[in-house]
C-alpha positions in Angstrom: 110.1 -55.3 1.7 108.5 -53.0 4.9 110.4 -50.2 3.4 109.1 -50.6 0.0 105.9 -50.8 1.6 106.2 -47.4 3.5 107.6 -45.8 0.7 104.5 -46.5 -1.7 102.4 -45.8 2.0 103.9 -42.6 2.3 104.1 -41.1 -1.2 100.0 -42.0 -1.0 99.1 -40.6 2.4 101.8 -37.2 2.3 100.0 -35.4 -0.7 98.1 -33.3 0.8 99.9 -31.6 3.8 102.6 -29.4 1.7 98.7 -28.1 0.3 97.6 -27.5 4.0 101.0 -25.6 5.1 101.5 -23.6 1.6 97.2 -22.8 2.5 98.8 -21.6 6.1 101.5 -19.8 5.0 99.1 -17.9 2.5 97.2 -17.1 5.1 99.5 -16.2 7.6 100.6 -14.0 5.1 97.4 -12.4 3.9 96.4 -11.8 8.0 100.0 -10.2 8.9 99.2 -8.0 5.4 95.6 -7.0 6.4 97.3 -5.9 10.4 99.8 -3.8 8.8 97.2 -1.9 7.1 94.6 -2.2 9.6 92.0 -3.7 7.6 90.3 -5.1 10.6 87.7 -7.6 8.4 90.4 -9.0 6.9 92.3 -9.8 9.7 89.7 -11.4 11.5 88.9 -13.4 8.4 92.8 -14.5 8.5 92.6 -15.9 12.1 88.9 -18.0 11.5 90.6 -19.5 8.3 93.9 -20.5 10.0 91.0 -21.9 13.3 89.6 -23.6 10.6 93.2 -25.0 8.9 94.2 -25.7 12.7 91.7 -27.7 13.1 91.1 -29.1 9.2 94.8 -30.2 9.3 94.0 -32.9 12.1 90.5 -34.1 10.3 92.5 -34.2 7.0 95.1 -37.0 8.3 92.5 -39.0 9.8 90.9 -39.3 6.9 93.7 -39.9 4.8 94.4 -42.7 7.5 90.9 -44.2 7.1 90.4 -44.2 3.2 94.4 -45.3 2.7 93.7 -48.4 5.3 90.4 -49.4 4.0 91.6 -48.5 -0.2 95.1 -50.3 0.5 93.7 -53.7 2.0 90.0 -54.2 1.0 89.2 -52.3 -2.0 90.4 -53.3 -5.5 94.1 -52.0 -4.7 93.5 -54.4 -1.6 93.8 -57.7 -4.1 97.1 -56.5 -5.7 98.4 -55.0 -2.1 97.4 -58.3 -0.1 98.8 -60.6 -3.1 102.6 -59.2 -2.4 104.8 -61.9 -1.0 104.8 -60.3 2.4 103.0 -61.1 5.9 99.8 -59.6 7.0 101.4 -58.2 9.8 104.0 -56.2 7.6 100.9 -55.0 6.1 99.9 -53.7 9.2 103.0 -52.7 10.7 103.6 -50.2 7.3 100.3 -48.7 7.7 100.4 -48.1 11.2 104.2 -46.5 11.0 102.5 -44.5 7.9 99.5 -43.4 9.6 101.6 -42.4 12.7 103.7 -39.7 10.4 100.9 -38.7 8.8 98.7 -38.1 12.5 102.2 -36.3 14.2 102.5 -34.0 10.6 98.8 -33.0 10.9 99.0 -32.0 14.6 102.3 -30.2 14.2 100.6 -28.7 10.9 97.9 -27.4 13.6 100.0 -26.0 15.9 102.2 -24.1 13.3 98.5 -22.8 12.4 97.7 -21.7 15.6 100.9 -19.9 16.2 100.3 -18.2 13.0 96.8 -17.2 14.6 98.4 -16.2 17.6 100.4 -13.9 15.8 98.4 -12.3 13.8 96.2 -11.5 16.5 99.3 -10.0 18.5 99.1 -12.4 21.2 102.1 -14.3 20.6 104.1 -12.9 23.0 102.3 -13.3 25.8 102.1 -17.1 24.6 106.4 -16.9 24.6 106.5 -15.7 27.9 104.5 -18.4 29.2 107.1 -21.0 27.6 109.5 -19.2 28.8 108.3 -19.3 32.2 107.8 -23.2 32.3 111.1 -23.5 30.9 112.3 -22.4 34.2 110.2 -24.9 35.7 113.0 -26.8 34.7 112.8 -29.9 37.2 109.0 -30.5 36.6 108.9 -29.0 33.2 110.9 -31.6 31.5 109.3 -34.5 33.5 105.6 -33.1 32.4 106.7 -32.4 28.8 108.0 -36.0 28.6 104.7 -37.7 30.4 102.5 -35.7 27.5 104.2 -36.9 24.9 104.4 -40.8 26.1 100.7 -40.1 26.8 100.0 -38.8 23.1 102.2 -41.1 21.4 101.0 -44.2 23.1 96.8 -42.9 23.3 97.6 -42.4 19.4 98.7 -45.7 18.2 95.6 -47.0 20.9 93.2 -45.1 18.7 94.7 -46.0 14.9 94.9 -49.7 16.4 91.0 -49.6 17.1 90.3 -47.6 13.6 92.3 -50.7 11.8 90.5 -53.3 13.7 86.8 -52.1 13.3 87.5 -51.4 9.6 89.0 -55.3 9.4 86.2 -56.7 10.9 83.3 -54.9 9.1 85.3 -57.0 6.6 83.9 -60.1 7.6 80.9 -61.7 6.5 78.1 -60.6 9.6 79.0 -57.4 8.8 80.7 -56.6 5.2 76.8 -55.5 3.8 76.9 -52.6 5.8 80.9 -52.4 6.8 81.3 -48.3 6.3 77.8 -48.2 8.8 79.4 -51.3 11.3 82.9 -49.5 11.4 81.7 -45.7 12.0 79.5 -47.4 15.2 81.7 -50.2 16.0 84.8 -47.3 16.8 82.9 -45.1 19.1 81.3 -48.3 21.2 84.8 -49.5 21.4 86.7 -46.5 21.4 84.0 -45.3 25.0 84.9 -49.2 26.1 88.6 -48.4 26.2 88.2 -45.0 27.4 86.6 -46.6 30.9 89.7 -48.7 30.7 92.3 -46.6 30.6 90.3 -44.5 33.2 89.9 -47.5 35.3 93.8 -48.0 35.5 94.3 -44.5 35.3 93.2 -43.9 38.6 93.7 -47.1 40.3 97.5 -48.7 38.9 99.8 -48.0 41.9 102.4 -46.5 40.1 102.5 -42.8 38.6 104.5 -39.2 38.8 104.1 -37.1 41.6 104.7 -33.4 42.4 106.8 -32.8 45.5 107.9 -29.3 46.0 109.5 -27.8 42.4 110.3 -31.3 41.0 108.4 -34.3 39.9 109.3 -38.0 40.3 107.9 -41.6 40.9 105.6 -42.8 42.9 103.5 -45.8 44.0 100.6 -43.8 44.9 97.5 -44.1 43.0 96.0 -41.1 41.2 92.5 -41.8 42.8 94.3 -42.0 46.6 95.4 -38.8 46.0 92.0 -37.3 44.7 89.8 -38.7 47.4 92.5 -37.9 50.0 90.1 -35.8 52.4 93.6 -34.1 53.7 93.6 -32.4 50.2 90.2 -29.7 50.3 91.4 -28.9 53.9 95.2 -28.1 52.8 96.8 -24.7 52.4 99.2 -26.3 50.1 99.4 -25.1 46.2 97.2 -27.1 43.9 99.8 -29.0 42.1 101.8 -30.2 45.6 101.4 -33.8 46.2 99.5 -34.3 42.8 99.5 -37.7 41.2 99.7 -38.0 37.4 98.3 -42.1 36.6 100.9 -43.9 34.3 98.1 -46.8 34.1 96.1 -45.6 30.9 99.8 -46.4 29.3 99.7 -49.8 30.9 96.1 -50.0 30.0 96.8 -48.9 26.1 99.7 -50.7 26.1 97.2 -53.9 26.4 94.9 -52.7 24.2 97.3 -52.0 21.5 98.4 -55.4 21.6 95.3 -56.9 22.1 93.6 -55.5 18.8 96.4 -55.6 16.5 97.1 -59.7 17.0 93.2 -59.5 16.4 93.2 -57.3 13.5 95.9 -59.4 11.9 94.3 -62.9 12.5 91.1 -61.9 11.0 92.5 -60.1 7.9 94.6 -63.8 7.5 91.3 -65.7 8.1 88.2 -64.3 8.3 88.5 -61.1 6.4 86.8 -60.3 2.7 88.2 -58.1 -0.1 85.3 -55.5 -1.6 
């Protein structure tokens, strides 16, 4: 049944995007046309669009997540969606995998916009040969690479798991008169709240990557020992040796993630009301 689920999920949330990249690629092409000729206006028109699409692309699947989780559970589609002979927490478990595809295809969407920027504006090479040289980085480049992607992945699923939880509970009755006023609030008091957390743990959760010559490996040193170390200002050393990258906003996510989503499910069982 989850796959029937995502499949309806999908085909609903995916519209839009091959609009956005065939929108890129027409611009792309436009702004590579107008630098050929050297029609200078056009060109710089090209690159603010494809900003603008970089940036749109991102905005455009958070919305689709918003409106598909609040349409597909509380609106009228919500009584026929909720009335399937599957478990709230299926439910929840196809709309998080659905908005999770559709977040990851807006931001690579973004970054194919801003490489089509960077080309058109002739600075694309420069932008290879920086790759290039952190590919030969290769003992901390792989090790940083993998920490920002655990980080993205794990701060996204944190943020869609606060998004369905305020948008549950401005389901309930305190709060369903104004839900769309409640929810838009209720995510940036929470969303601050967990930022202090993850901070919090951030800086003090003994455990974390450290830089120690030209590679990068564990360590039980906290990120805020290292910061606060007084040996640091007074040290001819280069500004990444000894530095401490804090694995505790994952720990502290990890919690949160957990936390809201038992939440979000008990009170769309229980408490929750269907516009």
């Amino acid at each position: 049944m989850l796959k029937k689920l995502l499949k309806y999920d999908l085909m609903r949330c995916m519209k839009i995007f091959p609009v956005i990249a065939a929108g890129i690629l027409a611009v792309f092409a436009l702004g590579m046309a107008a630098k050929a000729l050297k029609v200078d206006q056009l060109m710089v028109t090209s690159i603010l669009v494809l900003a603008l699409l970089a940036v749109g692309s991102v905005v455009a699947a958070l919305v689709i997540i918003v409106v598909r989780f609040y349409s597909g559970l509380f609106s009228r589609e919500g009584y026929l969606y909720q009335s399937l002979p599957v478990g709230t927490g299926k439910l929840i478990s196809s709309k998080m995998i659905t908005a999770l595809i559709c977040y990851a295809t807006g931001i690579i969407l973004s970054f194919a916009s801003i490489y089509c920027l960077a080309m058109v504006a002739g600075i694309d090479a420069e932008i290879w040969s920086g790759f290039k040289e952190l590919i030969g980085m290769s003992d901390v480049f792989g090790p940083l690479i993998a920490y920002g992607i655990v980080s993205v992945v794990i701060a996204s699923v944190a943020m869609l798991s606060e998004i369905f939880f305020v948008i549950t509970l401005s389901h309930t009755r305190p709060f369903i008169r104004y839900n769309i006023l409640f929810s838009i609030v209720g995510y940036f008091i929470i969303n601050t709240v967990v930022g202090f957390i993850e901070m919090f743990f951030m800086m003090l959760f003994p455990l974390g990557l450290q830089m120690t010559g030209d590679k990068l490996g564990w360590t039980t040193k906290t990120m805020a020992g290292f910061m606060f170390n007084p040996y640091l200002a007074a040290s001819e050393e280069t500004i990444f040796e000894g530095t401490v990258l804090g694995v505790g906003n994952w720990v502290a996510d990890i919690l949160v993630i957990v936390t809201l989503l038992i939440l979000t499910q008990w009170i769309m069982k229980k408490k929750a009301s269907v516009k």
